[in-house]
N, C-alpha and C positions, 0 to 999 in steps of 0.2 A: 839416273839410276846407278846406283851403286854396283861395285865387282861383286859385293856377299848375293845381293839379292840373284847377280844372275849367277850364282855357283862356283864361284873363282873368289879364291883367297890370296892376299900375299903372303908372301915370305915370314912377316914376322909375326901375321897372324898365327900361319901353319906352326911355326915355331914354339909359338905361346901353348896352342894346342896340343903340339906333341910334350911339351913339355923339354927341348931343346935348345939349341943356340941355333941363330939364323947360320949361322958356318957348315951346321950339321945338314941344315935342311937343304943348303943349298950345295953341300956334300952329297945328298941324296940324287937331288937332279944331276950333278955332274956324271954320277957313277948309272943313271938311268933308272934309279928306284921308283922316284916319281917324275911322270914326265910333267914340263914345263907349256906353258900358252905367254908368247910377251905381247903384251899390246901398248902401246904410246910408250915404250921404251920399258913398260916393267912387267918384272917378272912375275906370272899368276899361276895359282894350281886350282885344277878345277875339283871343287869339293868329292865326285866320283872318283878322282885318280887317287885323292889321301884315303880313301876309306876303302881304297882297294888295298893302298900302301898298308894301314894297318891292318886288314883281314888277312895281308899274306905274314906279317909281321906277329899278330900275335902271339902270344906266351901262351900255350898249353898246358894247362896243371892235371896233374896225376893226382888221386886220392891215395891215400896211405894206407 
């Protein structure tokens, strides 16, 4: 069974998705933005904690 199927991405998936460098994203867990799961030695985000990370994170636009 695959990490996607059961809701955990790595690093350079979440990367590709936010559209970042793995440096950033794993800047993000150092500083506690998103929290981290390691299993057999690697690092995983569970697909709820990024789509939290971007809910709290989005950009808000004002109409003119």
């Amino acid at each position: 069974m695959s990490t996607e199927s059961e809701g955990l991405l790595g690093i350079t998936k979440v990367a590709k998705y936010l559209d970042v460098s793995k440096s950033s994203v794993n800047r993000y867990i150092s500083n506690g933005l998103i929290p981290k799961v390691t299993i057999g030695g690697r690092t995983l985000i569970k697909i709820k904690d990024l789509e939290d990370f971007i809910e709290k994170n989005r950009a808000t636009s004002k109409a003119i």
